[in-house]
N, C-alpha and C positions, 0 to 999 in steps of 0.2 A: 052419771058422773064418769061413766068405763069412756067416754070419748072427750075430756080433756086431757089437754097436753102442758107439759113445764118449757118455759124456753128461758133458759139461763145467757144473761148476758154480762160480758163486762166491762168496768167505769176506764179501766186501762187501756183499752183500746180504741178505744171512744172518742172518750173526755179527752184526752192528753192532744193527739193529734191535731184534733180540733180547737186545741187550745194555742197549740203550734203554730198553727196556720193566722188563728186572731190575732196573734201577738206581731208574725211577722210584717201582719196588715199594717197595725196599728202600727209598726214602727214607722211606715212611709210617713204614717201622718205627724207622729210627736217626734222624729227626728228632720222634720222638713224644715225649718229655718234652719236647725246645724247644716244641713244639706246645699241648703242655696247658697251661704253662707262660704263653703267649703267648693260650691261650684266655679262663683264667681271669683275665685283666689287662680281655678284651676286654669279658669279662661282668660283671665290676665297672663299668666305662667303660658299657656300656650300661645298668645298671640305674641308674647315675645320670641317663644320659640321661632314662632313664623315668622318674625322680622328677619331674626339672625340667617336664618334660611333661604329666606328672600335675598337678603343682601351679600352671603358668599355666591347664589348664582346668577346676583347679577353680574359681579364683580368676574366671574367664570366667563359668563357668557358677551362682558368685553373686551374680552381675551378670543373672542370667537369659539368656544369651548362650549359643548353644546349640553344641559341638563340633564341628568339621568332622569328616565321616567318616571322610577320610583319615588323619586322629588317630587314630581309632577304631579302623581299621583295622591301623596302625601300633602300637600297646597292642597291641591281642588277639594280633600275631604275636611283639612283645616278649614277655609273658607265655609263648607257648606256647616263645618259644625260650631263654628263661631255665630253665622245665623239662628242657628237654631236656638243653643245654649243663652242667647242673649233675649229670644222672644220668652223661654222660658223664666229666666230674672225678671224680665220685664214682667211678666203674669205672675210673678210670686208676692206680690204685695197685696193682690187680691186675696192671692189663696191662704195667707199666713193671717187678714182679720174673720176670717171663717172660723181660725182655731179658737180655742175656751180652756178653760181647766191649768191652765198655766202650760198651754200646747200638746197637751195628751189627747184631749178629743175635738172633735170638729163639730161643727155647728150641720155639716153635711158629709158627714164620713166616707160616702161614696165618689164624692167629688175632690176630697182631699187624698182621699186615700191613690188614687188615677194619678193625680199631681203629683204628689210625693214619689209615687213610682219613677214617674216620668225624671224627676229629676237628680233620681238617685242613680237611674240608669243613663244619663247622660253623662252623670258625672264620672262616671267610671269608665265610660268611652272615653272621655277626654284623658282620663291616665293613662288610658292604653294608648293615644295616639301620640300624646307626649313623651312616653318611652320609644315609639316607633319616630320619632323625629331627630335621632340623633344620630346624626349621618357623618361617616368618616370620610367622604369627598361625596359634591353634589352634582360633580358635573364632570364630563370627562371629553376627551378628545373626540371629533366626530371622525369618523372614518371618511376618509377623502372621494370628492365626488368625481368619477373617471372624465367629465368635462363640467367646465364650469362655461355655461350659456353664455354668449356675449352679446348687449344690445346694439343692435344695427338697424340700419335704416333700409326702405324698399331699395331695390336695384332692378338697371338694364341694363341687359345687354351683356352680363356676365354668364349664363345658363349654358351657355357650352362650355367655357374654359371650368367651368365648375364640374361639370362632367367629367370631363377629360381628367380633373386631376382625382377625380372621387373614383374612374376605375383603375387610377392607376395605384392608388392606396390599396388598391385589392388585390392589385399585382403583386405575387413574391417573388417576382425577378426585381424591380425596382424599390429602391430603399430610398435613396437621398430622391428629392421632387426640387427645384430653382422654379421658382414665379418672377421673370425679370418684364421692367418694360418701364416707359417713360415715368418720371417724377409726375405724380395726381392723375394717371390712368386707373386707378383703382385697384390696386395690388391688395392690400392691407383689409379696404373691403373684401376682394374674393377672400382674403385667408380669414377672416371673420366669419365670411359662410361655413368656408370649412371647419372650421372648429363646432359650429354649432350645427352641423351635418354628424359630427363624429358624436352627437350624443344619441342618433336614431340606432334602432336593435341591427340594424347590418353591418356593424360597424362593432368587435368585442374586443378594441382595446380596454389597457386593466387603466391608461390613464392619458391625457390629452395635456401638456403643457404650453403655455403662449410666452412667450418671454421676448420684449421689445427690444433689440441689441442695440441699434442705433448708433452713430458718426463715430462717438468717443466711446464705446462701450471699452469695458475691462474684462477678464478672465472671473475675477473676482467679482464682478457686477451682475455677469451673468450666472456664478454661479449660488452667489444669494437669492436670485428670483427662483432659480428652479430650485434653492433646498426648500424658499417657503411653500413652494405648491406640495415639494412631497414632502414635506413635514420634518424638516430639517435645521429651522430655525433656530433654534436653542445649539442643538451638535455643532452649528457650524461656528459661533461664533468665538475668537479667538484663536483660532485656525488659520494656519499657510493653503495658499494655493492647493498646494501638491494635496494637502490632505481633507480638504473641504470634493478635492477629485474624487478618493477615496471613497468619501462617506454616498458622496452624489452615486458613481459606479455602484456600491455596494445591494443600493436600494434599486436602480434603474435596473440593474440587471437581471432581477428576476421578474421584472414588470415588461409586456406589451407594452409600449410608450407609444405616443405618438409626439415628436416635438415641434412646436409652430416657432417660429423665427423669424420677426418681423424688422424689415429696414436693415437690411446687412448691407454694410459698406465694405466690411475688407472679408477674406476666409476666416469662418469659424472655425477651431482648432477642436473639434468635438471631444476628442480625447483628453486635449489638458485639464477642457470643462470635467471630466468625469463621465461625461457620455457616450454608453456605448454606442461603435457603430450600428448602424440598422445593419440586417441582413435577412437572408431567410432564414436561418435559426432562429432568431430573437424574435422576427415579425415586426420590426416596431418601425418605423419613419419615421424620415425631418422631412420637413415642409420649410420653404424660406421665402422671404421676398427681397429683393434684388432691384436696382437700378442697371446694377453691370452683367452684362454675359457672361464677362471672364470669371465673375465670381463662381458662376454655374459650369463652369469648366473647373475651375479650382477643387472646388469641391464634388466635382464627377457626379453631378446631381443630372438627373431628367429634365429636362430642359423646357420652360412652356412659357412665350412669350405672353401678353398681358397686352393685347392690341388695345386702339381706341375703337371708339364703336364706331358702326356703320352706321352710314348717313342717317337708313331711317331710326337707329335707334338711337341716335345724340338728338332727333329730333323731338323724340319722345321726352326724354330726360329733362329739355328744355323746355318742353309744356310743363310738363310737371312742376318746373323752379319758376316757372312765369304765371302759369295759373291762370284756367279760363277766362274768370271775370276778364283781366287785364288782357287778354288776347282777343276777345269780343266783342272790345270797347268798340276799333271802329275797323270796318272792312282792309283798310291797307296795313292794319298791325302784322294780323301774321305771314304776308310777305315777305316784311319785310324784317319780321322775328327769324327768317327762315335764313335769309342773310347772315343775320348776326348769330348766329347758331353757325350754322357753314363755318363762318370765320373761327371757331373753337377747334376745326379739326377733329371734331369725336371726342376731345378728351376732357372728359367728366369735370376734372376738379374746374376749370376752364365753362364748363356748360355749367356747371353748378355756381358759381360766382355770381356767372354774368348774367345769370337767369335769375336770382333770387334780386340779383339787383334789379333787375327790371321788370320786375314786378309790379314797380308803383309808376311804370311810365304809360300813361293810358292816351299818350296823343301819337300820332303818328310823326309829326314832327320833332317828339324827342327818341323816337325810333331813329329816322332817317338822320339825325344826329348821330346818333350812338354809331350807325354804319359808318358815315365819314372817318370819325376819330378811329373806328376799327383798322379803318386803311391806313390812314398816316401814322395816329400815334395811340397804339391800342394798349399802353400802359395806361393813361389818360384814364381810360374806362371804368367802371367799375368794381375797385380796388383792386384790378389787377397787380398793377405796382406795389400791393400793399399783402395780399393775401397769395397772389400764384406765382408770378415770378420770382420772390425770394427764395420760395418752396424749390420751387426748379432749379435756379442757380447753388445749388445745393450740389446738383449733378454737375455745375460747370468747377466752383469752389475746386470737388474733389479729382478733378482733374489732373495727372501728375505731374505737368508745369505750364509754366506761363505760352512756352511753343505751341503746347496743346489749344489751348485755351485762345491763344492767338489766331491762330487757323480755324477755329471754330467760330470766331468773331467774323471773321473774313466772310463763312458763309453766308451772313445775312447783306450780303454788299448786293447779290443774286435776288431778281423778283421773287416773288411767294412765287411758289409751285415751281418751279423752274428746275428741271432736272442739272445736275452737275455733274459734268463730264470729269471723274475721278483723275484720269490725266492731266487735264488741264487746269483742275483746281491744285494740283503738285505743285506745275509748273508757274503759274502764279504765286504761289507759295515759296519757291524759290526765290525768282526775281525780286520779290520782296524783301527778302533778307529772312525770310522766317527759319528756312529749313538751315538751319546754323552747322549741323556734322559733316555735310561735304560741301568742297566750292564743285565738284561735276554733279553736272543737273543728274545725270544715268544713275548717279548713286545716292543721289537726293532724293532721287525716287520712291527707294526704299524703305528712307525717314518718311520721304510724305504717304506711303502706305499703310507706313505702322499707326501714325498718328490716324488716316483714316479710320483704320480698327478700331483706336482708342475709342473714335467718337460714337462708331458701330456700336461698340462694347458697353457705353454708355447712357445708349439711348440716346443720342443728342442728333446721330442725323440715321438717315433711313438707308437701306440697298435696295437700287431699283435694276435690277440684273446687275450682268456682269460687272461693268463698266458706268454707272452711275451712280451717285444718292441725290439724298431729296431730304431736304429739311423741316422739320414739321411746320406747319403756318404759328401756333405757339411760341413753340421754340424758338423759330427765328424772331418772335415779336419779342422773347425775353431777349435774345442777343441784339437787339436793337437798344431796348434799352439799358443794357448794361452798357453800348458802347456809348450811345447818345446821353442818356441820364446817370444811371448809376454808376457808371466808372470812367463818365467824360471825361473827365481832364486825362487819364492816363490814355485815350482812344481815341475821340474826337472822329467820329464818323457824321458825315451828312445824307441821309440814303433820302429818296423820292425815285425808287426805282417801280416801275409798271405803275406806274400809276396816270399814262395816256398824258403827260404836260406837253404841252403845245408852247408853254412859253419856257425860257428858262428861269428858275428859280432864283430868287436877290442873291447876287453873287455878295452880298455884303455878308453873307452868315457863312460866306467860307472863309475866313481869312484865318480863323484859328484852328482848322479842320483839316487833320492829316490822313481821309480817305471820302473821298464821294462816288456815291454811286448813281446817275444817273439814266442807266437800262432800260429798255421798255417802254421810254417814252414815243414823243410824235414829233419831238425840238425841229426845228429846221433852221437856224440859223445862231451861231454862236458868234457876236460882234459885240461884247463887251470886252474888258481888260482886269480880270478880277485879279487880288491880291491876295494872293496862299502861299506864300514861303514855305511853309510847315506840310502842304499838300505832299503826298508820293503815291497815291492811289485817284486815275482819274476815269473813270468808267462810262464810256458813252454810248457804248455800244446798242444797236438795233434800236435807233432811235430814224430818222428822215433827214437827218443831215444833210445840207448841201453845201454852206457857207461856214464857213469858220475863218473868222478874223485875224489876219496877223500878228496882230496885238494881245489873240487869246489867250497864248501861254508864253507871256513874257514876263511874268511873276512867279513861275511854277519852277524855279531853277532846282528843286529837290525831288523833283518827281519822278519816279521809276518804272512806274504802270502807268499806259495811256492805253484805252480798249476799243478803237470805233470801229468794230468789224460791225455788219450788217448795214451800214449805210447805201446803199446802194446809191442815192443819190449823189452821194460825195464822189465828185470826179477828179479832184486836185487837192494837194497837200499845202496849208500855209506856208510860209517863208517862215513866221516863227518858229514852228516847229523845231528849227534845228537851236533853237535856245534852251531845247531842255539837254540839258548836259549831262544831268544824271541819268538820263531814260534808261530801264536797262531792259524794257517789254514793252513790245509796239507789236499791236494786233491791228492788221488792217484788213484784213481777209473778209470773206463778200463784199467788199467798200465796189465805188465805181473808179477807183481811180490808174487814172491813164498810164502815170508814169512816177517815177520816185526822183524827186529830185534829189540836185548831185548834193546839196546843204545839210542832206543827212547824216556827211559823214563827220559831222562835230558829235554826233551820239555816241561817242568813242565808248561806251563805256557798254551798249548794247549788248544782249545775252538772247535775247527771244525776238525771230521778227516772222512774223504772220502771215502768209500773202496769202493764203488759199481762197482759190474760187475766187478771183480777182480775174475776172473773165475779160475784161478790157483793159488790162494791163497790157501796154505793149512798148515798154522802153523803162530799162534798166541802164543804167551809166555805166561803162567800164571802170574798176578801181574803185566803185561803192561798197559791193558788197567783201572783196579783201578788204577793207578797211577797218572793218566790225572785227575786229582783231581777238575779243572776247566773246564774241558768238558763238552760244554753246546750243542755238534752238532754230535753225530755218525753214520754214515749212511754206512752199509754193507748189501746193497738189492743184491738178484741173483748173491753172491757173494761165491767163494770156491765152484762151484758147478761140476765141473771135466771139463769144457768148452763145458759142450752136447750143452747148450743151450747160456750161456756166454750173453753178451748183442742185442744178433742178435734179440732177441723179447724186447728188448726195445723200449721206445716210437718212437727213430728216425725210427725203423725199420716198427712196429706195425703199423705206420701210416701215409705209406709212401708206396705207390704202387711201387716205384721204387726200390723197397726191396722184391717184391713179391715175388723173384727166391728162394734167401735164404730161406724163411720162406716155401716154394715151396720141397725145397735137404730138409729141420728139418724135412719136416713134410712124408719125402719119408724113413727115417731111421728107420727100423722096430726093431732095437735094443733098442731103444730108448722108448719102451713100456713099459718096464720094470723099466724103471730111470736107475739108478747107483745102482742097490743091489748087481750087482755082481763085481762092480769096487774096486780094492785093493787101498788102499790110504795110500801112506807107513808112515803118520805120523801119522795115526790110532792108533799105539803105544806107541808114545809117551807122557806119562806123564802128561810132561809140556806143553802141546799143549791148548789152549782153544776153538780150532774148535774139536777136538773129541767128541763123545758122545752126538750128534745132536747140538751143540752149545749152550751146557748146561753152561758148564763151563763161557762162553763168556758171557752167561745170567745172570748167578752172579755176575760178574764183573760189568757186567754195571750197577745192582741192589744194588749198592755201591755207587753209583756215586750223589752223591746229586745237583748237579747242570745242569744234563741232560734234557734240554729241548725237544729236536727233535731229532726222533730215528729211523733210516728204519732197517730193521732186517731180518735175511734168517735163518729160522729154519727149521731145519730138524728131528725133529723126535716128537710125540707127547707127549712124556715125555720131552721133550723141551718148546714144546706148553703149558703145564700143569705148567712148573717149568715159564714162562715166565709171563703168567696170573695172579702167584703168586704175583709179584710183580708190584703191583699198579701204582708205580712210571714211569714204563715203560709201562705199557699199558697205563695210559692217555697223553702218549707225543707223541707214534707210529701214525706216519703218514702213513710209506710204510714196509707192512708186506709182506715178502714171507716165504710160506707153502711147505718144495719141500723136496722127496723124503721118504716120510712116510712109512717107512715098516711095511708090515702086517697089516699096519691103514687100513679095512675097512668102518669102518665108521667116519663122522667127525662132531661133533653137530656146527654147524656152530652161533649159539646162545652163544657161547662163547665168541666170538669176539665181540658181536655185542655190545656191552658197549664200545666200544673202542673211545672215543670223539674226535681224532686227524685223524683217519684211514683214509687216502684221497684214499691209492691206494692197494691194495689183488692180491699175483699171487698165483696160489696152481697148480704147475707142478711138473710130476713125478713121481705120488702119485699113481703107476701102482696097487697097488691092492683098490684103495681106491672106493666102489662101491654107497655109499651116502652121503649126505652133506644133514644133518638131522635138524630140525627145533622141537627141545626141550628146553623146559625150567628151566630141571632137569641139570644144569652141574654144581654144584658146591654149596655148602654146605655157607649158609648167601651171594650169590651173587643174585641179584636182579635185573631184565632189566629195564631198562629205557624205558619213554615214547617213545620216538623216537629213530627207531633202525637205525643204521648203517647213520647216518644223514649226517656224513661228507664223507663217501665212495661215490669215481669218477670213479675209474676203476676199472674192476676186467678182471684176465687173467685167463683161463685156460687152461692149456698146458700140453699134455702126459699123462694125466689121464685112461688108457685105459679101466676102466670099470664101468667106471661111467658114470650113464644114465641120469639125468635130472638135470638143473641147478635152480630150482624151488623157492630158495630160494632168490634167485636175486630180487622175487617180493618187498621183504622187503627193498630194497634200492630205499631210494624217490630221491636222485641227482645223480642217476647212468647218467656216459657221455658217459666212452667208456667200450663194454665188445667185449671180443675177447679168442674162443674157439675154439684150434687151434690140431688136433690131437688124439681126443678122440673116438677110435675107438668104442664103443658101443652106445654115445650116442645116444638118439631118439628122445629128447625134452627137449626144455632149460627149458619151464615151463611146467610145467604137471599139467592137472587141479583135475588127481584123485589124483595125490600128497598133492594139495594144499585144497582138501576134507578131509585127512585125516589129518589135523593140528586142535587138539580139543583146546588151549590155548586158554584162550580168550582175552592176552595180544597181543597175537602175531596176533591175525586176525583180531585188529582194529588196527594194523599197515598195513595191507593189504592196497594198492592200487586199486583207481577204474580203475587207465590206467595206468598202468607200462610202461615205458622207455616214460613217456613224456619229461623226462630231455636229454634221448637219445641221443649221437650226432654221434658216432661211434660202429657201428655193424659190428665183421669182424668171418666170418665163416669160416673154416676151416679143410681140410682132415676130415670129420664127415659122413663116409661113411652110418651111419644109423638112422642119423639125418630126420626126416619127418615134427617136428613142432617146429616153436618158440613161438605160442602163441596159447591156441584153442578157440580166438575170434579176432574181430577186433581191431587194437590196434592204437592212433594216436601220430604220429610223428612228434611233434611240432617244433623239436629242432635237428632233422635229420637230416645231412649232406651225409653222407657214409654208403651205406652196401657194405660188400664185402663178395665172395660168391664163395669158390674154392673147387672141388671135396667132394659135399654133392649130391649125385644125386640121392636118396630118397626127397629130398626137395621141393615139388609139388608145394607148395602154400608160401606164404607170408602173416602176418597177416594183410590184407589191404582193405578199400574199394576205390573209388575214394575222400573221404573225407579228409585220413587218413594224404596226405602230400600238403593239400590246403596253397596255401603262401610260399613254402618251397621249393627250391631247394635241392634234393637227387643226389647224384650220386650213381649208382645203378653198383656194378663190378662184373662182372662173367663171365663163358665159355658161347656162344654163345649156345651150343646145352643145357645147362642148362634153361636159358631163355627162347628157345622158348617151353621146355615142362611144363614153371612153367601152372598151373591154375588159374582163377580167379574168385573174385566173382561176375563179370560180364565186358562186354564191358565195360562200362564207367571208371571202375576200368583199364584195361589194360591200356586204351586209356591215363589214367592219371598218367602212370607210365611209358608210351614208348618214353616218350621223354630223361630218366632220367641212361638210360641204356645205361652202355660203353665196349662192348666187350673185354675177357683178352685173 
C-alpha cells in the first residue's frame, strides 16, 4: 500500500468554467430568433443609412465634387455586408425549426449553435458599421488637375509649328507666344495640341488654362472662365471687375500658369483680367491665337505664323476626308481629286469640307464637275458658302472700315495667282475714288500702304517680297462671293477673269454691274454695244484684243477704269472711246497702238494714263497731253522705241530665267549696236507729233501740267535730257527714267540726274556712240547736289551701249537692288578703280561707298565679251540673291572671298565651261560658292 498516492481535486475550478463556456454556447442557440430578429431591424437601419449616403454624394458629385474614399470605402463594405447579413436571414428559418424546448435546445446543437454564432456576430458588425456611417461631409473638393486633356482629331502637317512653339515654352527669355494666320488654317487645332502636350512629365507647370475669348469677349467673361478652372467660382460671384482681378491675381500668382487664348480679336488687357504677366520670375506663359499680326505686336508676343500646308500635305489631309474606297472607284478620280484639292490652297478648313463632301462622288464625271464650278463659282461647291466662307468673312467683317474692305474687294477683280504689283494696286485704288484722305495721288499713297498693312495684318492678302502680294486662291473665292452673292447689291462685281474665254461673255448680265473684270482671257474682238450705266471698273487687260467696236463703250458714261494694257494686237483706239467722260485711268501700256487720237481730249477729267512699253507708238498730237489738266499719273517708259527692244527687258523678263532665250536672239542682233540712227520713222515729219525731236515737245507738255505727281519718261536725245532737267516740276516726281538712243552723245555727266529725289529705276540703252558716263560736278549753272546722291535709285539697266567701258559710277548708288548690263560690246569693268582715282570733287567722294552693292539683290551680266572685272577688291553681298552670267568669257574672277555671302543663299547662273575656269581667292572661297551654282 507504501506506493499509493492521493490526488486532491477541485469542483471549483472545474465545474464552474466549464459550465461558463456551455451556457455561453447555449446562448447562440436559445437567443437565435431574438438575434435574427434584432438583425434584420439592423440591416433595414443600415441600408437606409446607405441611401442617405448614397444620395448626399451623388448630389456632391453633381457639383463635380469628388467622394471621400472613406465614403467609398464605407459603401463597398455596406454592400458586401448587406449580402451577407441577408443570406444569413434567408437560412434562419431553417435553423430556427431545428430548435425544441420552447428554443433552448436544438434538435442538432452543433449546427445551431455555428448559426447562432454566426449571426450574433454579424449583428454586431453591422452596429459598428452603422456608427462608422455618420459622416460630417462625404465629398470634398478635388484638387485641380494642372491640364485638363482636350479631344482632338488626327492632324497634318502641324509637327513643326508645334515644335517650334513647345521649345519655345521652355525658353525663359520668352513669355507671351501669338499663333496668327488665315481664318480655318488650323490655329485652335495646333493650341489644342499644345495644351495636351503640356500634360507629358517635361513640361512642370502647377496649371494649364484654355479660355475661348472670341469677337465679343468681355473682361468680366473672361474672367469667370479662368476663376472656374482655378476654383473661383463661388468668390467671384457678385464682384466688380476690379475685384474679381484681385481674387484672379491673388491665386495666379503663386502658380506656374500656363494660359491658352483662343480667337483673340482685339488686345487682351492681362492685367485688368487679374493676370500676371508672364516672365522669367513667375515662369509661366500665354499662348494665343490670332487672325491679326498687329495683335501680336500689341501684345509684344513671339511671333509664329500658322501657314497652310504644303502641297504634299493638303494632299494628304484630302485623302484622308475623301477616303480610299471613293478615290479607287475609277482610274481618273484621283487626278483629278488632285485638282480639286490644289484649288483649297493648303488650307485645311477648306481641304476638310470639300473632302468629306466628296466622299460620296464615285464617278469621274461628278469630279470633273466639281472642278469647273471650282473655277467659276466655287461657293456653289460643297457648302462652301455655307460652312467656310462665313467663317472667313469674319476677318473681312472685322476690318476697321468700309475703305478697307473696299480695296480688299477690289483684289479679287485680279486672276488667281497673279501677283499684285502694291504700287499699282494704290494707284487703282485711287482713281477709283476709294483712297478718300488725299486728292494727290503721292500722298494717297500713304493711305493705300496703310491699308495694305491692314490686309497684311489680317491675313487676308499675302507678301511676295518687297513690292508685291498675292491673294490666297480661298480667299479671293470668299471675296468673290461676298461681292457677286453675299453683299451683291451693295458691289455688283462681274469677274470671268483667267479663265482662257475666247468669246465674250452676255453682255446682258452687265448692265447692273459696277465692276468687271475680264483679265486673262484670249477675247479678240469686242463688237457689241452693252448697256452699263452703273459700270466704273472695266478691266480687259492681257487678253488678244485686236477689234473693239466704236459702239463699245457708248453706255459706259460713268466709267473711271478702263485696263487694256497687254494687248499687243490692238493697234488703234476706237472713236468711242472718247465718250467716256468720266475716265479718270486708262492703262494702255504693252498695247500695239500707233498713235492716240486727238478725241481723247474730252477725258477731261483724266488722273492716270499708261503708255509704257507701247513700242510702236509713234505719234502723239500736240495740246493732248496739256489737256489732261488733272493728270496726277504719266508713265511712257521704253515706250515708241521702233520694237528693237519693246518690253522683252522688262522686269517680267530681266528677272525671270525663263526668259533667258529672248534676252539670249536681243543680245545675238548685231544691228542692234548702233540703236535706231538709221531707222526712218515716217512721223518724223510731222509737225504736230510730240514724239519728234527726242520727246522734247512731249517734255513741255508735261512741264504744264501742274498736278503731275508720278512721271516715268523715255527720252531720246540729250537736248531732250537738258530741256527735261529744266523743269523742276518733273524731275522731283520722275520715278522711271529711260535714256535711249542718244546720237553722237559721247559723253553723259551722270551727276545730272542725280538730284532726282523720286528716281527708283534708270535704263540708258542704245546709246551706240556713247563712250562715258562721267562723274562732274560742273552740269549746270545755280544747280547744287545734294548730300545723298541717287538715294532712292533701285535698278539700273544697260542695254546696247556698244562702247562704253566702265559702269564706275554705280559706286554712288547706296539702295542699288538690281543692275543688269546686257550687250555692251566694249566693256571691261563695271567699276574701275583708276576711274574712280580720278574723281577730285570732294562732294562726290564722301558719297563713296566703303562696299558697294551691299543692298545688292540682282546682278545679271550679259553678251560683255570684254568684260574681265566688276570689282577690283573683295565685295560683300549681304542681300544677294541672283548673279546671272551669259557669254562674258573674259570674266576670270568674282569679286569674293568665302566671307562675302555668309547667311545668304546666291543662285549663281551661267555656262558651265564659264564656271569651271572662273579663279579664286582661294579654296575655301570656291568651296563657299559651289554649292550656289546652277548650270544654263
Amino acid at each position: 500500500m507504501g506506493n499509493l498516492c492521493s490526488i486532491s481535486i477541485s469542483t471549483e475550478d472545474t465545474i464552474y468554467p466549464c459550465w461558463d463556456c456551455i451556457g455561453k454556447h447555449a446562448n447562440y442557440i436559445c437567443k437565435l430568433e431574438k438575434n435574427l430578429r434584432a438583425l434584420s431591424v439592423a440591416l433595414e437601419e443600415l441600408k437606409a443609412l446607405k441611401d442617405d449616403v448614397h444620395r448626399r454624394v451623388d448630389c456632391a458629385e453633381q457639383l463635380m465634387i469628388k467622394r471621400l474614399n472613406q465614403v467609398q470605402v464605407w459603401l463597398s463594405r455596406v454592400e458586401t455586408m448587406i449580402t451577407e447579413a441577408e443570406e444569413l436571414i434567408k437560412d434562419g428559418s431553417n435553423e430556427t425549426q431545428k430548435l425544441c424546448l420552447a428554443g433552448y435546445f436544438s434538435k442538432n446543437c452543433r449546427s445551431s449553435y455555428k448559426f447562432g454564432r454566426r449571426v450574433a456576430r454579424k449583428l454586431k458588425e453591422i452596429v459598428e458599421l452603422k456608427s462608422k456611417g455618420v459622416f460630417g461631409k462625404v465629398a470634398e473638393k478635388e484638387p485641380t488637375a494642372s491640364v485638363h486633356v482636350r479631344p482632338t482629331e488626327p492632324t497634318v502637317g502641324l509637327e513643326s509649328t508645334l515644335a517650334k512653339v513647345s521649345s519655345l515654352l521652355e525658353d525663359k527669355q520668352v513669355g507671351m507666344i501669338g499663333l496668327y494666320g488665315l481664318g480655318g488654317v488650323g490655329k485652335t487645332t495646333l493650341l489644342t495640341q499644345i495644351n495636351n502636350k503640356l500634360n507629358c512629365a517635361q513640361f512642370d507647370f502647377d496649371v494649364v488654362i484654355w479660355v475661348v475669348v472670341s469677337q465679343d469677349h468681355t473682361v468680366e467673361n473672361v474672367q469667370e472662365k479662368i476663376g472656374k478652372r482655378i476654383g473661383l467660382s463661388n468668390e467671384l460671384e457678385n464682384k466688380s471687375s476690379d475685384e474679381k482681378a484681385v481674387d484672379i491675381f491673388r491665386i495666379l500668382s503663386k502658380k506656374k500658369f500656363v494660359m491658352l487664348l483662343d480667337d483673340v480679336w482685339e488686345r487682351v488687357h492681362l492685367t485688368k483680367i487679374g493676370v500676371p504677366l508672364p516672365s522669367q520670375e513667375n515662369g509661366s506663359k500665354v499662348v494665343f491665337t490670332t487672325r491679326f499680326l498687329e495683335i501680336c505686336n500689341e501684345m509684344e508676343a513671339q511671333k509664329i505664323k500658322v501657314e497652310c500646308l504644303a502641297a504634299n500635305e493638303a494632299w494628304k489631309l484630302f485623302q484622308e476626308k475623301v477616303g480610299e474606297e471613293t478615290l479607287n472607284c475609277h482610274p481618273d478620280i484621283p487626278n483629278l481629286a488632285k485638282k480639286v484639292a490644289e484649288k483649297c490652297g493648303g488650307l485645311p478648313l477648306a481641304l476638310i469640307t470639300i473632302g468629306r463632301a466628296m466622299a460620296s462622288k464615285k464617278s469621274p464625271q461628278a469630279w470633273e464637275y466639281s472642278v469647273e464650278v471650282l473655277k467659276k463659282s466655287a461657293h456653289k461647291l460643297a457648302r462652301m458658302g455655307q460652312e467656310v466662307y462665313p467663317l472667313l468673312k469674319f476677318s473681312y467683317d472685322s476690318l476697321h472700315s468700309d475703305t478697307i474692305r473696299s480695296c480688299l474687294l477690289y483684289c479679287c477683280l485680279y486672276p488667281e495667282d497673279v501677283l499684285m504689283l502694291k504700287s499699282e494696286l494704290i494707284e487703282y485704288w485711287f482713281c477709283e475714288g476709294l483712297l478718300d484722305e488725299f486728292d494727290c495721288v503721292s500722298r494717297a499713297r500713304l493711305q493705300g500702304y496703310s491699308i495694305i498693312d491692314s490686309l497684311l495684318n489680317a491675313c487676308l492678302l499675302e507678301e511676295d517680297g518687297e513690292y508685291y502680294v498675292k491673294m490666297h486662291d480661298v480667299i479671293r473665292d470668299m471675296a468673290l462671293w461676298i461681292a457677286c452673292e453675299s453683299e451683291a447689291g451693295e458691289n455688283s462685281f462681274f469677274v470671268q477673269a483667267g479663265l482662257q474665254l475666247i468669246k465674250t461673255p452676255d453682255v446682258g448680265k452687265w448692265e447692273n454691274v459696277r465692276r468687271i473684270s475680264l483679265t486673262g482671257n484670249k477675247i479678240k474682238d469686242l463688237t457689241e454695244t452693252p448697256t452699263c450705266s452703273n459700270l466704273q471698273t472695266l478691266l480687259l487687260n492681257y487678253n488678244e484684243l485686236e477689234v473693239i467696236s466704236d459702239g463699245f463703250f457708248k453706255f459706259m458714261s460713268n466709267l473711271r477704269v478702263l485696263n487694256l494694257a497687254g494687248n499687243r494686237s490692238l493697234r488703234e483706239l476706237p472713236e468711242g472711246i472718247s465718250e467716256l467722260v468720266s475716265l479718270e485711268c486708262l492703262n494702255l501700256s504693252r498695247t500695239g497702238i500707233r498713235e492716240l487720237p486727238i478725241k481723247l481730249k474730252s477725258l477731261a477729267k483724266l488722273k492716270y494714263l499708261d503708255l509704257r512699253y507701247t513700242d510702236v507708238l509713234r505719234r502723239i498730237p500736240r495740246k493732248l497731253i496739256s489737256s489732261f489738266s488733272k493728270l496726277q499719273i504719266f508713265r511712257m517708259f521704253r515706250s515708241g522705241s521702233g520694237g528693237y527692244y519693246a518690253n522683252e527687258m522688262d522686269e517680267d523678263i530681266l528677272f525671270n530665267s525663263d526668259n533667258e532665250d529672248v534676252i539670249l536672239e536681243l543680245g545675238s542682233l548685231q544691228h542692234l549696236n548702233g540703236g535706231i540712227n538709221g531707222f526712218h520713222n515716217p512721223y518724223e515729219t510731222d509737225g504736230d507729233n510730240l514724239l519728234n525731236d527726242g520727246n522734247e515737245g512731249l517734255i513741255e507738255e508735261l512741264g504744264c501740267l501742274q498736278h503731275l505727281n508720278m512721271l516715268s519718261i523715255h527720252i531720246r536725245s540729250a537736248l531732250g535730257l537738258e530741256r527735261f532737267l529744266s523743269f523742276q516740276n518733273l524731275e522731283g516726281c520722275t520715278q522711271e527714267l529711260s535714256l535711249c538712243v542718244f546720237k553722237e552723245t559721247k559723253q553723259l555727266n551722270i551727276l545730272s540726274i542725280a538730284n532726282m529725289d523720286s528716281l527708283e529705276r534708270l535704263d540708258v540703252s542704245e546709246c551706240g556712240y556713247l563712250e562715258q558716263m562721267k562723274m562732274e560736278m560742273k552740269f549746270g549753272e545755280g544747280r547744287m547736289l545734294q548730300t545723298s546722291l541717287f538715294s532712292t535709285l533701285r535698278e539700273v539697266t544697260i542695254f546696247e551701249c556698244g562702247n562704253l567701258r566702265d559702269m564706275t559710277w554705280v559706286i554712288l548708288v547706296p539702295n542699288l537692288r538690281f543692275l543688269w548690263v546686257v550687250n555692251c560690246s566694249k566693256i571691261e569693268e563695271i567699276m574701275s578703280e583708276e576711274k574712280m582715282s580720278e574723281v577730285a570733287d570732294a562732294d562726290v567722294v564722301k558719297n563713296l561707298k566703303s562696299n558697294p552693292f551691299s543692298k545688292l539683290q540682282n546682278l545679271g551680266l550679259q553678251f560683255l565679251p570684254e568684260l574681265k572685272s566688276i570689282y577690283w577688291d573683295v565685295l560683300l553681298f549681304t542681300c544677294l540673291t541672283e548673279i546671272f552670267v551669259r557669254e562674258c568669257p573674259k570674266l576670270r574672277e568674282l569679286p569674293v572671298n568665302s566671307d562675302s555671302a555668309k547667311g545668304n543663299q546666291i543662285c549663281i547662273q551661267g555656262e558651265k565651261e564659264w564656271w569651271e575656269t572662273l579663279e579664286w581667292k582661294d579654296k575655301a572661297t570656291q568651296n563657299a560658292f559651289l554649292p550656289f551654282f546652277e548650270p544654263q
